[in-house]
C-alpha positions as CSV (number, residue, x, y, z in Angstrom):
1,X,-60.3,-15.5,30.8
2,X,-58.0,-16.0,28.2
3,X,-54.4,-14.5,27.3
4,X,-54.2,-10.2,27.8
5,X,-52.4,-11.2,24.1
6,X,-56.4,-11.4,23.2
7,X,-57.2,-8.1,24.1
8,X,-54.4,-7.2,21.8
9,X,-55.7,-8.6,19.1
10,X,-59.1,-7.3,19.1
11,X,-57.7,-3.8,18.6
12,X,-55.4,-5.1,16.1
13,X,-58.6,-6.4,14.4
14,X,-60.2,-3.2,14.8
15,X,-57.7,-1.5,12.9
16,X,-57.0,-4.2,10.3
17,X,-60.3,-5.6,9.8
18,X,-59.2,-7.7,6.2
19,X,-56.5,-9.1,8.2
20,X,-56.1,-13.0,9.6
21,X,-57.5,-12.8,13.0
22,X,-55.1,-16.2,13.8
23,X,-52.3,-14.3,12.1
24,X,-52.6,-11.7,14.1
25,X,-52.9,-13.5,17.4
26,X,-50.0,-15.0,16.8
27,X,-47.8,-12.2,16.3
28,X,-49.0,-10.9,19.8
29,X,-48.2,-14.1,21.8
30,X,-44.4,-14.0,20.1
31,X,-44.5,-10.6,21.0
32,X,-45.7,-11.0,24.2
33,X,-43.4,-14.4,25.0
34,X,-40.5,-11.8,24.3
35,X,-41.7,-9.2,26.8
36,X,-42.8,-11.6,29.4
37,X,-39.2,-13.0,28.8
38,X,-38.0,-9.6,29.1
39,X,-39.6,-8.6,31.9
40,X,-39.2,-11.9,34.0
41,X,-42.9,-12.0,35.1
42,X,-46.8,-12.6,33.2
43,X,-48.8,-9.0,32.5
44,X,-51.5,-11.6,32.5
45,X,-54.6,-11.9,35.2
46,X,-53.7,-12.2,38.3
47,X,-53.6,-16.0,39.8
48,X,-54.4,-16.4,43.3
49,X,-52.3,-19.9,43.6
50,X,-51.1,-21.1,46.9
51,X,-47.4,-21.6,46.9
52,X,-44.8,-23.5,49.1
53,X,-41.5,-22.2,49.3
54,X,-38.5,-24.0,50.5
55,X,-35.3,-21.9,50.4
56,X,-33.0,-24.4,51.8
57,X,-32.3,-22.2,54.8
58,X,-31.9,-18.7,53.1
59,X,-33.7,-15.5,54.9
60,X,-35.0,-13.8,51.2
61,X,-37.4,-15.3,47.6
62,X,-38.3,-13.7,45.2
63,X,-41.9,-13.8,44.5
64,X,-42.6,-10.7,41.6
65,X,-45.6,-8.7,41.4
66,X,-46.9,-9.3,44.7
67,X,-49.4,-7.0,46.0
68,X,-48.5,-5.9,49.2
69,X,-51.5,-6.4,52.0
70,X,-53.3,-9.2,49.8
71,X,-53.9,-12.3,50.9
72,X,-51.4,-13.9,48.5
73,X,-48.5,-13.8,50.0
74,X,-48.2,-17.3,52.5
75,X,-48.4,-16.9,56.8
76,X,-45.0,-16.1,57.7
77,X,-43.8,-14.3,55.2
78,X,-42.9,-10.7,54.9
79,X,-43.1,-8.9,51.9
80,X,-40.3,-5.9,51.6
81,X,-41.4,-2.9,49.3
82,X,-40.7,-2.7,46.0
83,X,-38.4,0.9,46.1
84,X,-40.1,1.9,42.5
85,X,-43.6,0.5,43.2
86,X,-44.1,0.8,47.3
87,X,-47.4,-1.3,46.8
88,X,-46.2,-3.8,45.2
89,X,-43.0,-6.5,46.6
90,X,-40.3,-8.3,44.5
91,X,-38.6,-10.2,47.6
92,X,-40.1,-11.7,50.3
93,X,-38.5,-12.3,53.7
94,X,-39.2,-15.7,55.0
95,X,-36.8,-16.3,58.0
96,X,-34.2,-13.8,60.2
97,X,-31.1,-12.9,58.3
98,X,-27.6,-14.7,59.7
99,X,-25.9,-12.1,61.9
100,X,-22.1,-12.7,62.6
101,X,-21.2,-12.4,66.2
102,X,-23.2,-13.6,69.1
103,X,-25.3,-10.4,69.1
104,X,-28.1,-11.8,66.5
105,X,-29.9,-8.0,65.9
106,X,-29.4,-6.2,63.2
107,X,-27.1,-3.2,62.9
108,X,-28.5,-0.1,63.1
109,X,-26.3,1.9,60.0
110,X,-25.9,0.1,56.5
111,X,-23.5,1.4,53.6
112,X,-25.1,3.2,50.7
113,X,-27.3,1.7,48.4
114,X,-24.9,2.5,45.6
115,X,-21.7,0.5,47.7
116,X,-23.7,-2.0,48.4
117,X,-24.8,-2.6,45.1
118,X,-21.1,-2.7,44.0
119,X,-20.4,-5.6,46.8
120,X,-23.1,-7.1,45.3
121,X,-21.9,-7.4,41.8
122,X,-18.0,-8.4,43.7
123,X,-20.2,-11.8,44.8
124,X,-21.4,-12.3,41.8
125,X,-18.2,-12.1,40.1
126,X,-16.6,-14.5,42.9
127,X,-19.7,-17.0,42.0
128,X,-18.9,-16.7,38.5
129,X,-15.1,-17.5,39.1
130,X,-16.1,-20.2,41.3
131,X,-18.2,-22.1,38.7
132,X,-21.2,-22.2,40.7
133,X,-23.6,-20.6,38.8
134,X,-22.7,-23.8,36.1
135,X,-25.3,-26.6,35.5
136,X,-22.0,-28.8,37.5
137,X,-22.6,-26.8,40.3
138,X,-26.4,-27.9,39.9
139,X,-25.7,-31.7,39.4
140,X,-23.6,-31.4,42.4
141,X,-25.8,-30.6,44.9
142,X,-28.6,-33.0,43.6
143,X,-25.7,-35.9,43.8
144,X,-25.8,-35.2,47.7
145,X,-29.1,-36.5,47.8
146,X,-29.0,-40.6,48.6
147,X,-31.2,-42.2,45.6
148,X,-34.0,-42.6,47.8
149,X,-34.3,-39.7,48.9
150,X,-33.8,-37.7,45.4
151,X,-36.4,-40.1,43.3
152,X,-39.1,-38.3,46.3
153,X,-37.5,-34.7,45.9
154,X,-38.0,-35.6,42.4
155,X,-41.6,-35.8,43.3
156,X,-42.3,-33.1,44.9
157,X,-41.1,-30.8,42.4
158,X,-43.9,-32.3,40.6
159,X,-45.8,-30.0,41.7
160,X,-45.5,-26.5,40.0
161,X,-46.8,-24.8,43.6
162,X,-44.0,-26.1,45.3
163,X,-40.7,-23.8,44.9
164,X,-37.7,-24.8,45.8
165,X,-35.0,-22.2,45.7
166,X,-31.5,-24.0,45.7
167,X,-28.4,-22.0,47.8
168,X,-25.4,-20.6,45.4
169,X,-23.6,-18.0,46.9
170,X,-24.6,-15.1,49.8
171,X,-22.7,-13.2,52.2
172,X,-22.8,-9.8,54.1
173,X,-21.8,-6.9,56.0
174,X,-22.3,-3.4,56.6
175,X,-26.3,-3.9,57.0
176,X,-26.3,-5.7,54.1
177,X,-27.5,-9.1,52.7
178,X,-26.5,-10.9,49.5
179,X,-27.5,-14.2,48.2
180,X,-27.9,-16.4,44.7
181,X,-29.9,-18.9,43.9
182,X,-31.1,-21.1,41.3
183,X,-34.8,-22.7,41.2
184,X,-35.2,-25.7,40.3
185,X,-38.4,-27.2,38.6
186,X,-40.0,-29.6,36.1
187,X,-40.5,-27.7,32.2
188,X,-44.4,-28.4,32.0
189,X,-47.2,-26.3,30.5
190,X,-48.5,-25.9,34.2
191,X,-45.1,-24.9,35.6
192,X,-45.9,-21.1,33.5
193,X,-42.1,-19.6,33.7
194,X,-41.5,-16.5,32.3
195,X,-37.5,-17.0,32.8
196,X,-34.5,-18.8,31.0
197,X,-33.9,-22.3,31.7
198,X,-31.1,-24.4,31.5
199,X,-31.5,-28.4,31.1
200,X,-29.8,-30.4,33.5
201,X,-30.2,-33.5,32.1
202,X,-30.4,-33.0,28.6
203,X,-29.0,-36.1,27.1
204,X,-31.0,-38.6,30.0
205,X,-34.2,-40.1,29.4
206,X,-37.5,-38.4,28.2
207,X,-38.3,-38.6,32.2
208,X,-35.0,-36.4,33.2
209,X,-35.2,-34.2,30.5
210,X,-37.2,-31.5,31.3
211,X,-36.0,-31.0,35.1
212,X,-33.8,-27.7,34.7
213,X,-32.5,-24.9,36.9
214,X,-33.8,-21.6,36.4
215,X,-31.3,-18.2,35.2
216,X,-29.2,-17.5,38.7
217,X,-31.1,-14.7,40.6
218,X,-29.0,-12.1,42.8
219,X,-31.5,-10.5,45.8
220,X,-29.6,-7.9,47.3
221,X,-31.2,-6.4,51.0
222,X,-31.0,-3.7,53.5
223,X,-31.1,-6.0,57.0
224,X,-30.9,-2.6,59.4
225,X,-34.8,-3.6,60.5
226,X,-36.7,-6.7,60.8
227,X,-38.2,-7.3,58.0
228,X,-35.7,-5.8,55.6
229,X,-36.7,-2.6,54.3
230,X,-35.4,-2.3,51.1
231,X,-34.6,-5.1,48.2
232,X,-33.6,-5.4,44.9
233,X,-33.6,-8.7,42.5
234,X,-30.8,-9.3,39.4
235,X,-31.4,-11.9,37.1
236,X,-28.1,-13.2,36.0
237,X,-27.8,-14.2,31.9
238,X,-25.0,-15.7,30.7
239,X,-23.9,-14.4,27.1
240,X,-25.5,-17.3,24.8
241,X,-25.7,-15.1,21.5
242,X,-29.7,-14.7,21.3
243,X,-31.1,-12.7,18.7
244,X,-33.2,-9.6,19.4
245,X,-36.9,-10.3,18.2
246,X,-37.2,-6.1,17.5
247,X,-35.2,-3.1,17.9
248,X,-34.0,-2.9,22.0
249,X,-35.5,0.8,22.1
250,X,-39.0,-0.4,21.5
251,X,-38.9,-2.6,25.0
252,X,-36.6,-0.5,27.2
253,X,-39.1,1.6,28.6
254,X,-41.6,-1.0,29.4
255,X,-39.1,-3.2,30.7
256,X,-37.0,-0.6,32.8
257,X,-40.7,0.0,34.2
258,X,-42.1,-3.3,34.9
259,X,-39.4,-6.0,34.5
260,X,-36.7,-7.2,36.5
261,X,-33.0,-6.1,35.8
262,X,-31.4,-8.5,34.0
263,X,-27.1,-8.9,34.4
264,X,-25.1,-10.1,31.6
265,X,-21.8,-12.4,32.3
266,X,-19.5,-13.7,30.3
267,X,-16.3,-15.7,31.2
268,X,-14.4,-12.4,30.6
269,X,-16.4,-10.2,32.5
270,X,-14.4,-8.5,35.5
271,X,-15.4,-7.5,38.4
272,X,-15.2,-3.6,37.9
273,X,-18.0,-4.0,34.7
274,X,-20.6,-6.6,37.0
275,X,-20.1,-4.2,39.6
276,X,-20.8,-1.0,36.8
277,X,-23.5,-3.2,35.0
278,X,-25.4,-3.6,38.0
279,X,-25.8,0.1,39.2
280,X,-26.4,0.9,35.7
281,X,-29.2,-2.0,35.8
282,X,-30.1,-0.2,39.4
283,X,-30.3,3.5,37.3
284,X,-32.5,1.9,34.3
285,X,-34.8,0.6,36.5
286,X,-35.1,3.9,39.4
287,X,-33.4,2.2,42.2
288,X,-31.0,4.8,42.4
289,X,-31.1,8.4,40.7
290,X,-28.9,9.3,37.9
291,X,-27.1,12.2,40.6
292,X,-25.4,8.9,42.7
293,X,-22.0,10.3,41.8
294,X,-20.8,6.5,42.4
295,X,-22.1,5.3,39.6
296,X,-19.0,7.8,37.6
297,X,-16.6,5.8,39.6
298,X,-17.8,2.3,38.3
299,X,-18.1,3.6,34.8
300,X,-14.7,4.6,35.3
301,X,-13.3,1.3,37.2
302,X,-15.1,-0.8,34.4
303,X,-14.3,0.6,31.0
304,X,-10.9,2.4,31.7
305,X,-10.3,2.2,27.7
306,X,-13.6,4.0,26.8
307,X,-13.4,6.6,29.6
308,X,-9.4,7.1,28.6
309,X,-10.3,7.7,25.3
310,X,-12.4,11.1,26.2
311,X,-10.0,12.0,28.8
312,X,-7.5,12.0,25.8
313,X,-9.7,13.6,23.5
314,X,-11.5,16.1,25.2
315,X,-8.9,17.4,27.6
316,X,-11.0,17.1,31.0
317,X,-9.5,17.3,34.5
318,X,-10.1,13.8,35.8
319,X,-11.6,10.5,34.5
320,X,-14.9,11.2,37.0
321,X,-15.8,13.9,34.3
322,X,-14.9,11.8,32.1
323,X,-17.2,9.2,33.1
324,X,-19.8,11.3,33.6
325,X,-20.0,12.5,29.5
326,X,-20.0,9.1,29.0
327,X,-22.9,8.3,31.4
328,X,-24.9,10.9,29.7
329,X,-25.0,8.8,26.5
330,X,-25.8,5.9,28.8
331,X,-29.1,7.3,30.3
332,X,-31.5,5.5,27.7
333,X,-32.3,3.0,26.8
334,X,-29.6,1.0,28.1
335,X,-28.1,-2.3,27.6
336,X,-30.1,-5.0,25.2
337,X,-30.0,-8.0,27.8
338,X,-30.8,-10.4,24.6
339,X,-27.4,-9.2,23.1
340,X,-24.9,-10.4,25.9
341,X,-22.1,-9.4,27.9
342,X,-19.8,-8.8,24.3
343,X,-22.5,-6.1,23.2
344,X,-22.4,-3.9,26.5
345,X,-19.1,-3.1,25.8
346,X,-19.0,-2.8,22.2
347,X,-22.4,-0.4,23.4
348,X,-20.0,1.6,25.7
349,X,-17.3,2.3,23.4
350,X,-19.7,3.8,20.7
351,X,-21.0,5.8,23.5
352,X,-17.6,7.2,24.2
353,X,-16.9,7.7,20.1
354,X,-20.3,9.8,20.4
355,X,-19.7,11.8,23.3
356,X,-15.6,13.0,21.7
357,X,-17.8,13.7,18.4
358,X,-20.6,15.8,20.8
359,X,-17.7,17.7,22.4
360,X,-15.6,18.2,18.9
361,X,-19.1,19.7,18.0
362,X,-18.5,22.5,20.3
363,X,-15.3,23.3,20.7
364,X,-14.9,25.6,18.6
365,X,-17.6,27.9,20.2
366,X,-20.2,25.7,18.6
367,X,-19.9,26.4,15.2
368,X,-20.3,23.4,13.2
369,X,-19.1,22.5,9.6
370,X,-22.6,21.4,8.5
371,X,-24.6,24.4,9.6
372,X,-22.2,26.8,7.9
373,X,-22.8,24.8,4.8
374,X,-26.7,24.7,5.6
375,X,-27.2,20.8,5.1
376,X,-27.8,18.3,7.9
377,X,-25.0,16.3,9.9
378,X,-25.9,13.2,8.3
379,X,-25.5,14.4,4.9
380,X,-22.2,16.5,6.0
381,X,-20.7,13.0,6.6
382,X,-22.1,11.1,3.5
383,X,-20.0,13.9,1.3
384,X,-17.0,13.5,3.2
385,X,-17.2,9.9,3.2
386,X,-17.7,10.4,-1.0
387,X,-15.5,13.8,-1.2
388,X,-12.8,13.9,1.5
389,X,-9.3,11.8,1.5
390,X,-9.2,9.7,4.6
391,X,-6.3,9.2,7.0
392,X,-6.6,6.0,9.4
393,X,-10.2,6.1,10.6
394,X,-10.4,10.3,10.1
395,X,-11.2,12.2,6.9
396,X,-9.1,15.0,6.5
397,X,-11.2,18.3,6.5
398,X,-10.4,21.8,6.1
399,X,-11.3,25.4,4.5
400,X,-10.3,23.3,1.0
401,X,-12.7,20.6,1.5
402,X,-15.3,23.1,2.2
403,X,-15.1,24.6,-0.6
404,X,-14.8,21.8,-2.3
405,X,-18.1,20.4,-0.5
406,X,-19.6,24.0,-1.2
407,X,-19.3,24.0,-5.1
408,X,-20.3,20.2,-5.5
409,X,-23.9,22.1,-3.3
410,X,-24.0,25.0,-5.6
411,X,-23.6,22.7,-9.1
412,X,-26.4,19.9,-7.7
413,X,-28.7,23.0,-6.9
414,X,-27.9,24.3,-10.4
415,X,-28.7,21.1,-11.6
416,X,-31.8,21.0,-9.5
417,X,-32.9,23.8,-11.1
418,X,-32.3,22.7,-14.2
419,X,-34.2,19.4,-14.1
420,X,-37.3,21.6,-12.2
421,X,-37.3,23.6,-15.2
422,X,-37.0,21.1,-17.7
423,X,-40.1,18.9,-15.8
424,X,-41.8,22.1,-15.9
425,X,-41.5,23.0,-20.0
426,X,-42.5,19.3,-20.4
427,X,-46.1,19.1,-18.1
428,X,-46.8,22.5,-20.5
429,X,-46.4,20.5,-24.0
430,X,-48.2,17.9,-22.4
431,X,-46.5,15.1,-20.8
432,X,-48.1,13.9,-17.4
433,X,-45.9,14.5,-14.3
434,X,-44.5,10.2,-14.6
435,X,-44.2,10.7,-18.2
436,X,-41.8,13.8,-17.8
437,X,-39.8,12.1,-15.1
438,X,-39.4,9.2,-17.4
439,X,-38.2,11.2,-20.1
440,X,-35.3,13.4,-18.0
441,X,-34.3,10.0,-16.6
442,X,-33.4,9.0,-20.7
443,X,-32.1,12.3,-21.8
444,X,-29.9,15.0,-20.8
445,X,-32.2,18.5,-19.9
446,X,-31.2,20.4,-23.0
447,X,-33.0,17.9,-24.9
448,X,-35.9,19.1,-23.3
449,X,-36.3,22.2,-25.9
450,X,-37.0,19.9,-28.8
451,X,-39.1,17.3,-26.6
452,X,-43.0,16.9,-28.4
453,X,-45.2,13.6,-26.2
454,X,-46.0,10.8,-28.6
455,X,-49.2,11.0,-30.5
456,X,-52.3,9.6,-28.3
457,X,-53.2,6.2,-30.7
458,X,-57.1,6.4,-31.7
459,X,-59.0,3.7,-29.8
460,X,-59.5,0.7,-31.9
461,X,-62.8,0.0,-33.5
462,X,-64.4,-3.8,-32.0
463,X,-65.2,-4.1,-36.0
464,X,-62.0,-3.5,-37.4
């Protein structure tokens, strides 16, 4: 069976039957390389391929769309869950979770998802900090290997079954389990990686080349039972500048849906907006509900400017309700992962400008400029922006400029008038409809009086 993209295109076909059928087939497999990018996982058939998994030690892998009860999913192996999708697992437990102390069983009370998510994105921005989530931090921990022994690990990632998942950064507490790593693996046709890649050798020989790490994936778990009960995965993009394929708001739902959250860091990324971005990411993709009044507080913690801006503007008691207009605006669709850390925030702050407009919208017991003037918001604002003086970034608006705005809308409806009146006087001494436009758009209306169409011209004879 080939591609699902195939399936695709026959409808496209369907529908556009004069249409390149290669054309068309590859539009759907750019398309569906930037979903499948996206998402972090194939919408293709599913593969029943045998896999060995080496963590290096660690308790959690990831191993996405795996259906729970099936017989894919290796002896040994316990998959957790997926808290959206509660037949299908995300992370799979392989091995009992390090417990500090000498009593090895779990503990039987864990913090909130939504604090645990926020110590979650505090390791990350510690890993981050540290420089291991760097392609140095890679090359490292290959260089512990003696030659001999690296040339056969070399080897065995040869083959794309085997996965080898290496340690970055974990730690825990509270009931809780956090860890990053990094997969490493050789860029073949077979190896079939729906992820982001970064070289690791990428000015070796053509034999080194195409041996990379895979994006930095955060698994955070809930360790109160054996096997953990509850998991969630993060991939972790750093902010390399790619260009969106199509419009963010096309994707989000699919992805939020199907895909696997995807955090955006850049060296100036703090701690508060990982921490933010990440129950955000948690929100988007129904881990958590949007009533998880923390997620106010890490709005809050994470963009101080933005929130302080509507506290400022708007007059509210406290920054939480603050926070929480500007979550509102935040509901859908969400960050564009393809844009980068830089773009979240430039996101946020037109958020806040929109949710100070929304309120100004209201304040004055709802009545609003535009609807007393009976034209639509966006025209309201193209006048002012052609009409109204400007101080700073404001325009400077009152019962004048209405007036003003009023009588420029009662002389283009006189106009209109006019010119529906002319059109009409012309169609009766008859000019076609495109002929009569043509002619208003050369002559002033009271022209139109005098207007006669030009003589037809008699056919010519084929003798003459």
């Amino acid at each position: 069976m080939g591609h699902w993209t195939e399936l695709v295109v026959d409808h496209l076909a369907a529908r556009f039957p004069h249409a390149d059928r290669e054309h068309l087939l590859a539009l759907a497999q750019a398309a569906a390389t930037e979903m499948e990018t996206l998402a972090g996982q194939s919408f293709g058939p599913a593969k029943q391929n045998s896999v060995a998994v080496n963590t290096c030690g660690l308790p959690f892998v990831e191993l996405p769309g795996l259906l729970i009860g099936s017989q894919g999913c290796p002896t040994g192996m316990w998959p957790i869950p997926n808290p959206v999708d509660r037949q299908r697992a995300t992370v799979v437990q392989v091995g009992p979770v390090p417990q500090p102390g000498p009593d090895p069983q779990p503990v039987a009370r864990a913090m909130p998802v939504a604090s645990a998510l926020r110590a979650a994105g505090a390791l990350v921005h510690a890993a981050a900090q540290g420089g291991v989530l760097s392609r140095d931090f890679m090359l490292a921990w290959l260089g512990q290997f003696p030659p001999p022994e690296r040339t056969a690990f070399f080897q065995e990632l040869l083959d794309p079954s085997y996965r080898v998942h290496v340690p970055v950064a974990m730690g825990g507490g509270d009931g809780w389990w956090f860890q990053i790593t990094r997969r490493l693996l050789w860029v073949t046709p077979a190896a079939d990686e729906q992820r982001l890649v970064e070289p690791l050798f990428p000015d070796a020989d053509e034999a080194l080349r195409t041996l990379a790490a895979v994006e930095p994936l955060l698994i955070a778990t809930r360790v109160t039972s054996h096997p953990a009960d509850w998991a969630m995965a993060v991939r972790i993009w750093p902010s390399a500048g790619r260009p969106a394929g199509r419009p963010w708001w096309q994707l989000a739902g699919a992805i939020h849906e199907h895909g696997i959250p995807v955090l955006c860091l850049d060296p100036e990324s703090t701690a508060e907006e990982i921490q933010c971005q990440i129950l955000l990411l948690a929100h988007w993709h129904k881990y958590v509900g949007p009533g998880e009044p923390e997620i106010a507080d890490a709005i809050a913690a994470a963009y101080p400017q933005a929130v302080g801006r509507i506290v400022r503007a708007t007059k509210v008691p406290d920054t939480r309700t603050a926070a929480a207009m500007l979550f509102e605006g935040l509901l859908q669709p969400g960050f564009d992962p393809a844009r980068g850390a830089a773009a979240a925030r430039r996101y946020v702050n037109n958020k806040a400008t929109i949710a100070i407009r929304e309120h100004r919208k209201t304040a004055d017991g709802g009545v609003r400029p535009w609807e007393m003037l009976g034209i639509s918001e966006r025209y309201y604002y193209k006048l002012l922006n052609r009409l109204a003086p400007k101080t700073g970034t404001h325009y400077e608006v009152g019962p004048d400029m209405l007036e003003t705005i009023r009588s420029y809308l009662n002389s283009r409806d006189k106009k209109t008038e006019t010119h529906t009146a002319a059109m009409e006087l012309l169609q009766e001494r008859g000019f076609s409809y495109a002929a009569a436009r043509k002619w208003l758009q050369r002559h002033p209306c009271s022209e139109a009086l005098s207007a006669r169409p030009r003589p037809k011209k008699p056919p010519v004879s084929p003798d003459a």
